[in-house]
N, C-alpha and C positions, 0 to 999 in steps of 0.2 A: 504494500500500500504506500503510496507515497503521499511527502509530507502536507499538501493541500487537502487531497483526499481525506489523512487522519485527521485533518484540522476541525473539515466538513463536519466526519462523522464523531466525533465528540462535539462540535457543536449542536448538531442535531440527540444527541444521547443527554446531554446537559440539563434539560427543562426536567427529562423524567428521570433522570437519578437527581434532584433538588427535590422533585414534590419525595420519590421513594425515601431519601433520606427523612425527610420532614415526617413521614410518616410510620415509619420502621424503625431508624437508627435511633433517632431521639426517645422511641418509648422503651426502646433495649435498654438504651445508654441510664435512662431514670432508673428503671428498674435493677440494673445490675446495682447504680447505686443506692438506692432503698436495701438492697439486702445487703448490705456493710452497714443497717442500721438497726437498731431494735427501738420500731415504731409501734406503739399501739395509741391510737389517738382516743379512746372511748377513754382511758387515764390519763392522756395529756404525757405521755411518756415518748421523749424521742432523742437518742442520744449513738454515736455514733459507736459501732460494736467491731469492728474491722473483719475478720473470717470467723469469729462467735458461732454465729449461723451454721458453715460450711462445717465448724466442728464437730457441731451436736449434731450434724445428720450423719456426718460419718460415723458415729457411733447407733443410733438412734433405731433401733429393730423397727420400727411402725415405716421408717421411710425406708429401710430394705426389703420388706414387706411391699412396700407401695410398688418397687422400682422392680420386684422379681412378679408381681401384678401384670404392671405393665408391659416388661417382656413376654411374658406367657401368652397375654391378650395379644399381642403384636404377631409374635411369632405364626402361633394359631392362627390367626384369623387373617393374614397374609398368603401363609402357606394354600391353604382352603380356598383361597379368592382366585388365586394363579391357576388352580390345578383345577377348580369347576369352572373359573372363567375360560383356559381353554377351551374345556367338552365342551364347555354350550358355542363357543364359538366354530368348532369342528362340527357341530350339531347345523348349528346354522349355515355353514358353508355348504354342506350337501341337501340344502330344501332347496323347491327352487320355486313356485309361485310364490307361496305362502310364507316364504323367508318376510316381509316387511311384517308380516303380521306380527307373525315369532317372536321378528327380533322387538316389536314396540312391546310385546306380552313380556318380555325379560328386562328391556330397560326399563320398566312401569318402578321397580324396587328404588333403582336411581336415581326416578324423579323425586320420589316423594321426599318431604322436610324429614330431619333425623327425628324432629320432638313426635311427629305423626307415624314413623316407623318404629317410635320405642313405644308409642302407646298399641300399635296393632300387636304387637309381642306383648305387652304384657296383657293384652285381652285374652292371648292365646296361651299364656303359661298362669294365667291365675287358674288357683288352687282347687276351685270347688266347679267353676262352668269351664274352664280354658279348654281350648280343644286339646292341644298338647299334654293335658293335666290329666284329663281324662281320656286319654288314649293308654297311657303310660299309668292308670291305674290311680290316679291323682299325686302323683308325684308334684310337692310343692315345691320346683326349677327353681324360682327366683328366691324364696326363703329357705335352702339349705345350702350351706356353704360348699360343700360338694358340687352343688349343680349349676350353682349361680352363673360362674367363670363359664362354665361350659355353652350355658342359654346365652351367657350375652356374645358369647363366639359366634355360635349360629342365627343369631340376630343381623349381626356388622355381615356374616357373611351374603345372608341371603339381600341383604341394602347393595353393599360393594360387587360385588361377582359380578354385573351386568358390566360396571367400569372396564372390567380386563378383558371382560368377553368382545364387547366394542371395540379395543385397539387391539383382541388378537385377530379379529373378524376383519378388520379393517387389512392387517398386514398379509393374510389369508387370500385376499383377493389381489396383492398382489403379486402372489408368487407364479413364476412362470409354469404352464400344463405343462409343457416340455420336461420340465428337471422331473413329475413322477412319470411321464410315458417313459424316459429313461430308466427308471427307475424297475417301471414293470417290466421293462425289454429286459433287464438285467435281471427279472426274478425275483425281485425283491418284494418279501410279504408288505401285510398292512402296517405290522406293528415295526418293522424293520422301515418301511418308508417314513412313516413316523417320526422313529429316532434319528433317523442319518437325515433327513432330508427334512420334515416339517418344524419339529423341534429346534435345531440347528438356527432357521431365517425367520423361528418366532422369536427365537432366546432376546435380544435388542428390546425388542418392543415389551418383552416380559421383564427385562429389569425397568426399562423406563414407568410398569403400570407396577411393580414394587416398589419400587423409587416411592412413587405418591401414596402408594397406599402403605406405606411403612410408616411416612410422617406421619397420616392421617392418625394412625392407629397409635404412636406413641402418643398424640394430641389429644385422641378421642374423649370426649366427657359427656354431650349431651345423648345419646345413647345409654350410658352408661350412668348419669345421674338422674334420669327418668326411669330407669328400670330399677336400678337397685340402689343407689345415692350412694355406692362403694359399701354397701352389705351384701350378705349379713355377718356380723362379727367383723368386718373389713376384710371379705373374701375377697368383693369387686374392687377395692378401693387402689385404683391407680396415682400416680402421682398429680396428673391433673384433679382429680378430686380430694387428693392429701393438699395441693395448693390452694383450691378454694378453699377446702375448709380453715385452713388458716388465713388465708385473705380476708374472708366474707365471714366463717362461720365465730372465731375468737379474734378477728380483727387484729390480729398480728402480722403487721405490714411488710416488715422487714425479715423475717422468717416464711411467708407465704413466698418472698420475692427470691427467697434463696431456691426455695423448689425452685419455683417457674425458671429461674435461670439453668440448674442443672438440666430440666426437661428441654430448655432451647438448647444447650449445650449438645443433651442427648440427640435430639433430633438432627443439629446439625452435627454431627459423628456420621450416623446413619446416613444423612445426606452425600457428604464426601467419600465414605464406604463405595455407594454405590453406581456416585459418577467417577472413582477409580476403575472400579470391575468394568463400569460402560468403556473407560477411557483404553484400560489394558486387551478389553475384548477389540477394537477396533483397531488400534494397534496392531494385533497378534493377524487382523484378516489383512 
């Protein structure tokens, strides 16, 4: 690029990295420093604590708790979204009128609001009428700590799964008929065209919809504080909801802000994680 060219195009990048900072960096920048404080303003208490915070969680079992929560939820319920949003996207590649129909019947999950998807689950895992309650003999899902984790997996997953199925569906269509006629001239079964050939020119687009749906799911709350508000006993209870409740439920500013920064922290790990693996796969082709 030369040097007018680069002038151009930072000038033209300038206006929206001013508003993005205005609106991103500054409320980072507050918060990280809120938590080097121990603020609770309902007693007028505010006085500067420097890594205080940082210490007590590193010892602190409720927030190891929260953050082996979190991973479980994430792991789970990522894993789950990749592996059924392919099928249904292979599913949907082989219809062929009725594919628009399908596919609007599967994104229906994506459209809806999170608060509207956490109330249809819990209409479906309450205890005495739920469908799932009463299929499963009345098993009360969201009230035993055993099950809780589990329902709100298959809750995110049946929301999420249409996201991955959409960008595997979308990549699916573009892959050339040629590479499996090839593929069949050579003999090659279903499950063998699959691995060498389909899987291979999804994998790209399958980290880029774990990419998003990794942050999501380390972020996730409103799911998860409508169904269970991180019970029971702190089954559900992820760090996003270990930070509200200290934000919002004991008004301890400066300790709610120590979470929140570790979960940006986390999130962005996981972010760079996986635009290396993107960076190293393109690389390597």
């Amino acid at each position: 690029m030369k040097r007018g060219e680069r002038a151009l195009a930072v000038a033209l990048v300038a206006p929206a990295l001013v508003v993005l900072a205005a609106v991103t960096l500054f409320p980072v920048l507050r918060v990280l420093l809120l938590s080097l404080e121990r603020r609770v303003p309902v007693f007028g208490i505010e006085e500067f604590v420097g890594l205080r915070h940082y210490r007590f969680l590193a010892g602190d079992p409720v927030f190891w708790h929260a953050a082996g929560v979190t991973v479980t939820f994430t792991v789970l319920s990522v894993a789950l979204e990749v592996a059924l949003g392919v099928a249904a996207a292979l599913a949907l590649h082989r219809l062929g009128r009725w594919r628009a129909v399908a596919l609007g019947l599967v994104l229906l999950p994506w459209c809806l609001p999170g608060v509207v998807t956490a109330r249809i689950w819990e209409w479906l895992y309450q205890p005495h009428v739920g469908l799932l309650s009463r299929v499963a003999g009345g098993v009360n899902w969201l009230g035993d700590p055993a099950t809780a984790l589990p329902a709100l997996v298959v809750a995110d997953v049946w929301r999420t799964s249409p996201f991955v199925a959409l960008l595997a569906l979308a990549r699916l269509g573009t892959i050339p008929p040629a590479l499996y006629e090839a593929a069949a001239v050579d003999g090659a079964g279903r499950s063998a065209v699959f691995r060498r050939v389909t899987l291979p020119l999804l994998a790209p687009v399958l980290l880029v919809a774990a990419l998003f749906r990794t942050l999501d799911a380390l972020r996730a709350f409103d799911l998860i504080f409508v169904l269970t508000g991180g019970g029971p006993a702190g089954a559900t209870e992820t760090l996003t909801i270990h930070a509200y409740r200290s934000l919002f439920g004991t008004l301890q500013l400066g300790f709610g802000s120590a979470v929140a920064v570790i979960v940006f922290a986390l999130v962005t790990a996981a972010a760079w994680g996986y635009l290396r693996a993107v960076e190293g796969r393109e690389a390597a082709s």
